[in-house]
Residue, then its C-alpha position, 0 to 999 in steps of 0.5 A: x347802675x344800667x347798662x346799655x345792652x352793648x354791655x357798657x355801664x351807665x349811671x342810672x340817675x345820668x341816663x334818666x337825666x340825658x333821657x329827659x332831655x331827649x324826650x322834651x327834645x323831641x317833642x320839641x321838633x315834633x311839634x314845630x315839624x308837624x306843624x310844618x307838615x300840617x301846613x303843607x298837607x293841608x294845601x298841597x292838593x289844591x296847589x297841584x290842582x290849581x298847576x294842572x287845572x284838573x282835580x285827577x291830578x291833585x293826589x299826586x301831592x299826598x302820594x309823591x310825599x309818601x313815595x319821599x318817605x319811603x325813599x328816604x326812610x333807608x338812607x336816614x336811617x342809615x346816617x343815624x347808624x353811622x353818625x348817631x339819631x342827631x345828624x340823621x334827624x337834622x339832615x332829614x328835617x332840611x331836606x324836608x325845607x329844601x322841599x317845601x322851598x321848591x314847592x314855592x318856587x314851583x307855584x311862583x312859576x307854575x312848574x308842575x313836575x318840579x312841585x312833584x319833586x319838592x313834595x318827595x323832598x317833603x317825604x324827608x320831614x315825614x321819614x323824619x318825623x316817624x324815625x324820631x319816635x325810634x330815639x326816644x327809645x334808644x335811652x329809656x328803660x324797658x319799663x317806660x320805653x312804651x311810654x316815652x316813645x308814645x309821647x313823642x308820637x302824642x307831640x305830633x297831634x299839636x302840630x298836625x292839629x294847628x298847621x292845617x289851620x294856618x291857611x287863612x294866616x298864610x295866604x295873607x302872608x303870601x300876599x303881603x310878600x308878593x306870592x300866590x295866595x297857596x304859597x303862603x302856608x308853605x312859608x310855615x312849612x320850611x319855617x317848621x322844618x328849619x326850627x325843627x332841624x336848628x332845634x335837633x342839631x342844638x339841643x339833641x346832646x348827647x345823641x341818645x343813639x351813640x350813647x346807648x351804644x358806647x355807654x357814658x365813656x361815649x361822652x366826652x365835652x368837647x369830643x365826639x359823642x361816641x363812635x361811628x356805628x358801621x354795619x351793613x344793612x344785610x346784617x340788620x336783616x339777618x337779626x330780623x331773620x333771627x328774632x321772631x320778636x323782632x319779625x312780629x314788630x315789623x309785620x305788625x307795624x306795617x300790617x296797622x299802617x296798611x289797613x289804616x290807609x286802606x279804609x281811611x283814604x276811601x271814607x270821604x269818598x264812601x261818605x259823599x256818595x251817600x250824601x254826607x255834607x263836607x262838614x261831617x265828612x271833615x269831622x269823621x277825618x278828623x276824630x280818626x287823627x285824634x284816635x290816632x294820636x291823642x290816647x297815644x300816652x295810654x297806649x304807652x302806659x299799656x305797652x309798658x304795663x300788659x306788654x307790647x305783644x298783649x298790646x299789638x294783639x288788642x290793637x289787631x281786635x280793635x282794626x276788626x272792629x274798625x272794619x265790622x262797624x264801619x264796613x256794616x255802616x252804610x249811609x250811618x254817618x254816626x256808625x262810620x265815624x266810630x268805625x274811623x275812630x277806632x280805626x285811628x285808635x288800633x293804629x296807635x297801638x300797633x304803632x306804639x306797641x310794634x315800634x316799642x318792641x321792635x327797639x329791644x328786640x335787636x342789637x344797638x348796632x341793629x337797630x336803626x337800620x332795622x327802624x328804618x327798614x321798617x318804616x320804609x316797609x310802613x309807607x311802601x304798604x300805606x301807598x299800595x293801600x291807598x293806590x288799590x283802595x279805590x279799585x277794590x270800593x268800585x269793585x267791591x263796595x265800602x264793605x268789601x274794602x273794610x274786609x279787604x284791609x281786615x285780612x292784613x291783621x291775620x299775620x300779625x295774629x299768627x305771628x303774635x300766637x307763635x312768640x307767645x308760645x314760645x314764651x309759654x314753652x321757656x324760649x324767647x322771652x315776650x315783653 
């Protein structure tokens, strides 16, 4: 028998069972949802340029998407630990469909400031998409929570990788349907997002969160899953305040993100003024999402294995690495796409790492309002990145933006010292 850390017994064989379940679950909604999210990102500039006629206007599309993550990371999250992962998750994924509809409209009839509120909307399906990862690990056990929680990130690639590829399809769509050519590939995008949120309302049973609160007495045929989680959002904060772990989780989880958008966002902009040809440009961009997400199972298998905060640290050497290589590359095309692909690499493993640690490292009741204020702390410090990133390139150069981002990984070192010290000296256990 296992018992959920609420002290409530769960048959071993029946929370591996249910655990299955929800893995292959979300993988499901993963794939459908990040195909829809491919889709729009890959379409969503050239439609704000096209409603403006000016390219300055055209990031507005990638920046109003992450502002909707981060507004909408909270109150999600805040669902779920009232209601359980399966209403929050739905609910988030039709918000994202109710975005992507508005963005249709708005392209039909050429309304730029309804487009921008259609792409926050839009920031639902991402939120959602990053909180599923949390659900995963509401059920696993410590020694496969690394594992199970990374698969679930690995899913996304297979949408992120087919979505973008969908414009040619789309826009003959479009135009068999009577829309503009870019609306097409947005079609896909409420089509993922209403897959993705049936997929989460019908198969998401039991609801790995409830579960894991009330244990299997929780589950009943024909009654609720469990009952409503309440609890204030100071009182996840005050946890945070308390667990070291829990703080290490957060500040590395975020400090990752940070320094990944920083360098990301400025290196086709750095490439081209050195000559590079958009081909290459495009393949840089798209080595550093496969070093994102591709090796994330073995980034789990190592979060599981060596430990998460072993794990988070190596993460933190390779984002240096990242930064010396590709901020010592110059016009060395070949030195800059290394440097992009670890970067997409030690991002994986803070991510994985940080959000495997940060799951066990509070209370259930905690816990998803502690998620969700760490994914919303993740894409507050993505958008700051990126809003300063091209500042610090006109200022500084490409070399001094790679040590401008490099500098976020100093406090998840002090950090990650201070637990394993006090591990080392018979206080909190460090996994």
């Amino acid at each position: 028998m296992q018992s959920t850390r609420s002290g409530r017994a769960l048959p071993e064989d029946r929370r591996a069972r249910l655990q299955r379940r929800t893995v292959l679950t979300l993988m499901l909604t993963q794939i459908v949802g990040g195909l829809g999210m491919g889709a729009m990102l890959a379409v969503g500039a050239l439609i704000a340029r096209d409603l403006t006629g000016s390219d300055a206007w055209s990031g507005m599309a990638t920046t109003m998407i992450t502002l909707g993550a981060a507004v909408f990371a909270l109150p999600l999250a805040s669902v779920a630990a009232r209601h359980g992962r399966r209403p929050g998750l739905a609910l988030g994924w039709a918000l994202g469909a109710a975005g992507s509809s508005v963005v249709i409209a708005a392209a039909v009839l050429e309304w730029f400031v309804p487009f921008l509120v259609g792409m926050v909307l839009i920031g639902a399906g991402t939120a959602t998409n990053l909180q599923a990862r949390h659900a995963a690990a509401d059920l696993a056990g410590a020694d496969t929570r690394g594992r199970d929680l990374s698969t679930v990130v690995w899913a996304t690639t297979v949408g992120a990788v087919l979505g973008p590829n969908l414009i040619g399809v789309g826009g003959r769509v479009a135009a068999a349907v009577g829309l503009p050519e870019l609306a097409g590939p947005v079609l896909f995008t409420t089509a993922g997002f209403v897959l993705g949120a049936a997929l989460t309302f019908l198969l998401l049973r039991p609801d790995p969160l409830l579960v894991s609160v009330a244990g299997e007495g929780g589950v009943g045929a024909g009654s609720p899953d469990a009952a409503p989680v309440r609890r204030s959002p100071l009182a996840g904060l005050a946890e945070v305040g308390r667990s070291p772990r829990a703080l290490l989780a957060i500040v590395g989880i975020v400090a990752s993100h940070t320094v990944m958008v920083a360098v990301m966002t400025m290196t086709p902009v750095h490439m081209a003024h050195h000559g590079a040809a958009l081909t290459v440009v495009g393949l840089t961009i798209s080595l550093h999402i496969a070093g994102m997400y591709a090796l994330s199972p073995l980034v789990g298998w190592l979060t599981d294995r060596v430990g998460r905060v072993p794990v988070l640290l190596a993460g933190q050497g390779v984002l240096l690495a990242a930064a010396a290589i590709a901020g010592t590359a110059g016009h060395d095309e070949v030195r800059v796409t290394l440097g992009l692909v670890l970067l997409g690499l030690g991002w994986s493993f803070g991510l994985v790492s940080g959000s495997t640690l940060l799951a066990e490292s509070v209370s259930d009741e905690a816990r998803p309002r502690v998620q969700g204020l760490s994914d919303l702390l993740m894409n507050l410090g993505g958008a700051s990145a990126g809003a300063v990133s091209g500042v610090v390139l006109t200022q500084a150069g490409f070399g001094g933006l790679n040590l401008f981002a490099a500098l976020f990984t100093l406090p998840v070192v002090v950090l990650a010292v201070r637990v394993l010290a006090a591990r080392e000296g018979g206080g909190v256990t460090a996994a």
